[in-house]
Residue, then its C-alpha position, 0 to 999 in steps of 0.5 A: x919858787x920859780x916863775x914865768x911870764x907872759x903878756x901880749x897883746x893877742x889880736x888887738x893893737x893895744x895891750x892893756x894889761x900889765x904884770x909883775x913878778x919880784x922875788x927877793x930875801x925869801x919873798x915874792x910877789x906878783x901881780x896880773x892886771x887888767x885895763x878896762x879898756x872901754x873905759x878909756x886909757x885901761x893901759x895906764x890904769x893897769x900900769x898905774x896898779x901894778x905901780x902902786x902894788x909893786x912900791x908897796x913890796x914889803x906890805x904885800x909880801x907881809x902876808x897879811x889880809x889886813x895889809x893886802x887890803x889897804x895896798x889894794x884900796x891904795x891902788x883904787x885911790x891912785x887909778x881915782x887920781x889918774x882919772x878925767x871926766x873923758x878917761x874914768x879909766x878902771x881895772x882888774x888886778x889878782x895880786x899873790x904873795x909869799x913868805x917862800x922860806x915859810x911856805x906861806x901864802x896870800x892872794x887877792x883880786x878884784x875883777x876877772x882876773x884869776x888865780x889858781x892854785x894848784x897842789x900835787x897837780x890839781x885845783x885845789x882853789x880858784x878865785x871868783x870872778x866879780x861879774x855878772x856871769x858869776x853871779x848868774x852861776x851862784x843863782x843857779x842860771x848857769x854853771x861855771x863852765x859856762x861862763x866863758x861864752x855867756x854874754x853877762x861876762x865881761x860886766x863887772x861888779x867890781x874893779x879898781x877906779x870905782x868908789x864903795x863897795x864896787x871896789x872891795x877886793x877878795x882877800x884870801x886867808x893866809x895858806x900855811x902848806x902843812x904836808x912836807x911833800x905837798x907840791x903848790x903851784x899857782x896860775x895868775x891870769x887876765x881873762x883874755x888867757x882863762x877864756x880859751x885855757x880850760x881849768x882840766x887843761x891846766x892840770x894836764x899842762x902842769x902834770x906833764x911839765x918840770x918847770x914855769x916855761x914848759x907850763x906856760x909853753x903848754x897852756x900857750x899852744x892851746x891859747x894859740x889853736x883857739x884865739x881869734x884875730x880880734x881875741x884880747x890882750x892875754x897876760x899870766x904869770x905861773x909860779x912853781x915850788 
């Protein structure tokens, strides 16, 4: 499996984002996190569950719910630990990983940090989001397209640095490919990258490119042609069969 990667600031002086990628002995895993930045020091929460995460490699990469889980309420309690009473600092995290010999496959998240997957050129799954605009679209107010410009979409329901249910994650069931000629792909982006990447685009984008870079490349320019001068701190990881 080969990946690529990006994360930038985009128009802001801080980028509060970090990311992930290790491939080793037939696994891998990755990880996109996103720091709350009104929190305060989202830069270290997100660095502090990327850490975490990617010191748990042998339980991520075990492909199991079970397993996804704790390392994933490990990282809330080390985000607690980090946490003042001026800085109650939190933040997204979507995490994948995979057994490659096996072709099997395992994600997760919390927040609005996403994953896509992609078989043969096409969604095939998408992550939801745990906000309020996602909410909105399971109640019928709005549809999912329309969650990019509704005002309720950066408020989360969810996150890691919070207690109880406000830091369940989403664990997806394992993903065994059973057609040989199937061809996965996979997309983990902070919403500072979704925002301005519509999930057609990323179809076409990843239809006309033969590797990570060309499809990171491709979604990048369209990113480019619509991010403003105070957009977000924008982060992706692409990874390609």
């Amino acid at each position: 499996m080969e990946y690529a990667y990006i994360s930038e600031c985009g128009g802001r002086e801080i980028n509060e984002d970090s990311v992930f990628v290790r491939s080793e002995n037939g696994r891998l895993a990755a990880v996109v996190a996103d720091g709350l930045g009104g929190c305060g020091q989202g830069k270290k929460a997100s660095e502090t569950a990327v850490k975490t995460i990617s010191d748990n490699f042998d339980r991520v990469t075990s492909i199991n719910m079970e397993q996804m889980n704790e390392v994933l309420e490990q990282a809330n309690r080390s985000i607690l630990a980090c946490q003042t009473k001026a800085a109650k600092m939190k933040s997204t995290a979507v995490v994948f990983a995979a057994d490659i010999d096996k072709r099997k496959y395992i994600w997760a998240h919390i927040g609005d940090s996403r994953l896509y997957h992609f078989v043969n050129g096409r969604i095939a799954s998408q992550t939801k989001d745990h906000s309020v605009s996602q909410i909105k679209v399971a109640m019928g107010e709005i549809t999912e397209a329309q969650i990019r410009s509704d005002t309720d979409r950066s408020r989360l329901v969810r996150a890691l640095g919070v207690d109880g249910e406000k830091m369940k994650p989403s664990v997806s069931t394992v993903y065994s490919v059973k057609k040989k000629n199937d061809v996965n792909a996979f997309l983990l982006c902070s919403d500072g990258f979704w925002q301005y990447v519509l999930e057609e685009e990323m179809e076409k984008a990843l239809r006309r490119s033969n590797s990570p870079d060309k499809w990171l490349e491709e979604m990048q320019k369209i990113l480019f042609s619509r991010m403003g001068s105070g957009a977000d701190n924008y982060s992706a990881i692409v990874l390609m069969e």
